[in-house]
N, CA and C atoms as a LAMMPS dump frame, in Angstrom:
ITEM: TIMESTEP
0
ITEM: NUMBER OF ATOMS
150
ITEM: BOX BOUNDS ff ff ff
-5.0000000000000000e+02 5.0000000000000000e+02
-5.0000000000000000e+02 5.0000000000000000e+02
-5.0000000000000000e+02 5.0000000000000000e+02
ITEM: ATOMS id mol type element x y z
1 1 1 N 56.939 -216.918 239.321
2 1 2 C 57.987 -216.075 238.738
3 1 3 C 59.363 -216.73 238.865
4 2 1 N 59.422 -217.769 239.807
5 2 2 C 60.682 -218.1 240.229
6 2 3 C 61.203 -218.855 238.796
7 3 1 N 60.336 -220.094 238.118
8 3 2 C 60.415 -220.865 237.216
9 3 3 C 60.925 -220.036 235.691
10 4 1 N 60.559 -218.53 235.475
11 4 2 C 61.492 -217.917 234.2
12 4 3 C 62.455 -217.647 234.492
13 5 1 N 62.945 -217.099 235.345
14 5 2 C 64.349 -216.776 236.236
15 5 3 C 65.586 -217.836 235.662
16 6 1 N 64.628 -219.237 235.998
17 6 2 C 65.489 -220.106 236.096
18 6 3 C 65.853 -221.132 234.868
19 7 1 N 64.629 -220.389 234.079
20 7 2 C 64.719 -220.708 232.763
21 7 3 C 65.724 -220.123 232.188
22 8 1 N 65.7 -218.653 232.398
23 8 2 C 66.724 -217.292 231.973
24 8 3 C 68.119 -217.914 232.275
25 9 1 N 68.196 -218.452 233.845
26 9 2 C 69.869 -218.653 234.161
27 9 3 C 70.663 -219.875 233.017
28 10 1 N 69.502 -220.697 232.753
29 10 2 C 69.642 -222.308 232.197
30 10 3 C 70.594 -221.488 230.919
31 11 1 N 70.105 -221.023 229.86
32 11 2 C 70.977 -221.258 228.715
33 11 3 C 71.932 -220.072 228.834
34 12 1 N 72.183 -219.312 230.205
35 12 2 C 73.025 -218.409 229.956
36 12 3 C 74.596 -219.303 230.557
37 13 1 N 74.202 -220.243 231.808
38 13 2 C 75.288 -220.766 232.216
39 13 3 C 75.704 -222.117 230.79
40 14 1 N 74.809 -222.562 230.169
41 14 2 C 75.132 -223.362 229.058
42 14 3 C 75.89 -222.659 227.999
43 15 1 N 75.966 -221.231 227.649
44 15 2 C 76.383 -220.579 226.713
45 15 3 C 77.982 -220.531 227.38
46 16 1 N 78.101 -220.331 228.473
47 16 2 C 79.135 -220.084 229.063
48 16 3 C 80.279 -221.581 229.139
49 17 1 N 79.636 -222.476 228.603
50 17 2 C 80.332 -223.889 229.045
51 17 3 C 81.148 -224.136 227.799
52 18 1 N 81.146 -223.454 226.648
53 18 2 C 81.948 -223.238 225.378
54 18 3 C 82.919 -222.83 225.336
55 19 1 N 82.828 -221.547 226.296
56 19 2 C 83.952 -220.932 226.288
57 19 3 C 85.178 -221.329 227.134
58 20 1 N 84.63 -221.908 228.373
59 20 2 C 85.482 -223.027 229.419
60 20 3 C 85.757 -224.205 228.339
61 21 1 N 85.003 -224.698 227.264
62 21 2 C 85.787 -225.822 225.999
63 21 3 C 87.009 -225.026 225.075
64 22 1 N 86.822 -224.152 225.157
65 22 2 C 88.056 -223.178 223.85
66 22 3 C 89.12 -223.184 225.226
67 23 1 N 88.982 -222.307 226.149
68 23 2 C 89.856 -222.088 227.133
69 23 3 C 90.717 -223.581 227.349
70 24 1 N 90.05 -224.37 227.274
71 24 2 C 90.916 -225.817 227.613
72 24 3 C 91.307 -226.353 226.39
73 25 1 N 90.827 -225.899 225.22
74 25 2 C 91.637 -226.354 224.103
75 25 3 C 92.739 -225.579 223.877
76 26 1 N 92.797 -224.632 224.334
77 26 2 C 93.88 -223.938 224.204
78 26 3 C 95.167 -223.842 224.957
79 27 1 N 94.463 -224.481 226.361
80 27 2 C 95.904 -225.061 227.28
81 27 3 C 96.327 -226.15 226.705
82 28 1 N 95.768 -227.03 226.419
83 28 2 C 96.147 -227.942 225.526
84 28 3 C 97.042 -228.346 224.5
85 29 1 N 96.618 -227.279 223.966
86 29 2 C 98.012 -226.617 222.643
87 29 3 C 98.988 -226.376 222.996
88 30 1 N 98.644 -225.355 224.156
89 30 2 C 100.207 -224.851 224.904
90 30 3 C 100.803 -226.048 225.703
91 31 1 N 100.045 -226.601 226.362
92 31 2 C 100.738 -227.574 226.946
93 31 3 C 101.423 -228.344 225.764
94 32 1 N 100.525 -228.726 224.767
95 32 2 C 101.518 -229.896 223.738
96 32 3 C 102.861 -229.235 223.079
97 33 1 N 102.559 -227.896 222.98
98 33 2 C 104.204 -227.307 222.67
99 33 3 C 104.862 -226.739 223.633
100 34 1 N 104.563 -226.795 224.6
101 34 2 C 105.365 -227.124 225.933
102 34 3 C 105.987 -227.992 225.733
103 35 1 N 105.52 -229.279 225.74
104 35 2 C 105.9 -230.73 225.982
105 35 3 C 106.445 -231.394 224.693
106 36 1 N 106.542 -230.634 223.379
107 36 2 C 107.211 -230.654 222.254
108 36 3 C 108.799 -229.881 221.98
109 37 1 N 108.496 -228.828 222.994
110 37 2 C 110.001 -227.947 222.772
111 37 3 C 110.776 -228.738 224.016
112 38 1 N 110.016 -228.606 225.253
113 38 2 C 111.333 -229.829 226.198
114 38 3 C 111.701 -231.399 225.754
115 39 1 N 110.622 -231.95 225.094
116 39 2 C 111.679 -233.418 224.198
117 39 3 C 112.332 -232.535 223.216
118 40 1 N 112.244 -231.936 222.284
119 40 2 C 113.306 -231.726 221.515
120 40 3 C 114.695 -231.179 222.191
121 41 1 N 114.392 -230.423 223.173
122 41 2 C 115.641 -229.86 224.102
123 41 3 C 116.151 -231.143 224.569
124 42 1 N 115.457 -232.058 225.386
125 42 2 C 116.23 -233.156 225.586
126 42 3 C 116.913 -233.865 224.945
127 43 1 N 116.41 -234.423 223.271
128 43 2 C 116.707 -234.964 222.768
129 43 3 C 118.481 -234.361 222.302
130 44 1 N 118.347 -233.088 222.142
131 44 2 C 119.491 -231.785 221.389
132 44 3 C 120.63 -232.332 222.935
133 45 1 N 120.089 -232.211 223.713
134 45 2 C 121.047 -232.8 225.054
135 45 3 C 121.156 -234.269 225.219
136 46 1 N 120.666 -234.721 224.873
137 46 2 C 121.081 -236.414 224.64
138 46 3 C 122.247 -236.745 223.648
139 47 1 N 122.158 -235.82 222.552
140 47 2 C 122.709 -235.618 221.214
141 47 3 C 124.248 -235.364 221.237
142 48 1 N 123.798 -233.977 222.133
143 48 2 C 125.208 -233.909 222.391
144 48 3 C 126.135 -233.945 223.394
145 49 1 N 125.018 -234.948 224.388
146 49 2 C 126.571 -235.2 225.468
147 49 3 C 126.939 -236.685 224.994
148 50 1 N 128.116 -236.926 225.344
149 50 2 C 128.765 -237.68 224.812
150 50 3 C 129.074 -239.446 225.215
């Protein structure tokens, strides 16, 4: 009995490993417009100090 169990757990923790891929594509994003709005802020402050 032990061997369906563990069959059962197999594609439920695999189903779950997709959603940990979206979750990190999505920090991702945020991080890149994170890291898109502070260079442009820098740049706007490079710009205009003198």
């Amino acid at each position: 009995m032990e061997e369906p169990i563990n069959w059962k757990l197999g594609p439920v923790a695999i189903g779950h490993r997709p959603k940990c891929r979206v979750t990190d594509k999505s920090r991702t994003t945020l991080t890149n417009r994170v890291l898109k709005l502070s260079m442009t802020n820098l740049s706007v402050l490079s710009t205009h100090s003198p």
